[in-house]
Structure formats: structure tokens, C-alpha cells
N, C-alpha and C positions, 0 to 999 in steps of 0.2 A: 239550230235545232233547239227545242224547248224539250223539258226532262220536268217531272216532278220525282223528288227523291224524299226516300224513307229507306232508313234502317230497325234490324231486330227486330219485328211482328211477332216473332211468336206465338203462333198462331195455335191454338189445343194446349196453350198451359195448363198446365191442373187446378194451380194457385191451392195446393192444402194445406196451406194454413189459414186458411181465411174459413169462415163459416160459409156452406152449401150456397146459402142465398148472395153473400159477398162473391163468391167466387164466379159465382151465373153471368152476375153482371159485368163484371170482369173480362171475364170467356167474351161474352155477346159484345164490347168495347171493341176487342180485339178486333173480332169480326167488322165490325159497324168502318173501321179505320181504311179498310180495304177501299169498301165502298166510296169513302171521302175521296180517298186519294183517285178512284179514278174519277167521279165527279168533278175535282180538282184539273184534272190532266185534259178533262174536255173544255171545262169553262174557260181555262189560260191557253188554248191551241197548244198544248203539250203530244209530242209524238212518243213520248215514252212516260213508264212510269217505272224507277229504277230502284229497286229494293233489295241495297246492302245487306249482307248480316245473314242473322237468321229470318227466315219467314217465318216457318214452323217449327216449334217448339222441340220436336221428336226427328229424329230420322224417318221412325216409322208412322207414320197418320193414320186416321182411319178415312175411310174414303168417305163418310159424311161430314167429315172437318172440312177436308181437300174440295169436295164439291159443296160447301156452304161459301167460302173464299172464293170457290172460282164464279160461282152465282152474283154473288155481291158485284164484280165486275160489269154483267152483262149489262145493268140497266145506264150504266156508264159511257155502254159501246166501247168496252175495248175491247177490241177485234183477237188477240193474242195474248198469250203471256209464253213468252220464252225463257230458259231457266239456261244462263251463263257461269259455268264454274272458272 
């Protein structure tokens, strides 16, 4: 079985101390990472994609963070994401 692995995403940091526009970029990095990694998980015949750590930055998210990440996924074709504690 093939895996692609990542840890810590953190996905909705705030990054405040950085200036508004630093921080944007930042933020949209995070997001953009998702993306890769399942792009990643298709192009090597990978059956999973296994993310250590934290994902998200907050316990709480807002549901436009939560549904930008899971978006990022789709054009990847990953069928699922299941969340293992």
C-alpha cells in the first residue's frame, strides 16, 4: 500500500503578526498544500493521504475554512477523507 504523508497543516492560522497582505498569502499556502498533496496521492498510485498532527489550526473552524480544504481535494479525486484519533 502507498501513503503520502504530511504533518501539522494548520489550516485557518491567523499568522498576526505578519502584515494583512503577508498573512493572505500565507493563509492561501496553507490551503494551496492540500491540493498538492492530493495531486501528489494520484500521480504516485497512492491509496491514502495521511495527515499527522494538526490539520487545522483551531479546534473550532469556520465552515468556509473546513469547506475551502475539503474543495481543494476534489479536483484530485479523493473520494474520502476520514479523520482517525
Amino acid at each position: 500500500m502507498k501513503f503520502i504523508h504530511s504533518s501539522d497543516l494548520q489550516i485557518g492560522k491567523a499568522f498576526g503578526t505578519f502584515m494583512p497582505e503577508t498573512a493572505t498569502v500565507l493563509q492561501d499556502a496553507r490551503q494551496a498544500v492540500v491540493r498538492t498533496l492530493g495531486e501528489l496521492a494520484v500521480k504516485n498510485g497512492a491509496s491514502a493521504v495521511l495527515i499527522a498532527g494538526d490539520i487545522y489550526d483551531k479546534q473550532q473552524i469556520s465552515q468556509q475554512t473546513l469547506a475551502r480544504a475539503a474543495a481543494r481535494f476534489l479536483p484530485a479525486r479523493i473520494a474520502a477523507v476520514r479523520r482517525v484519533r
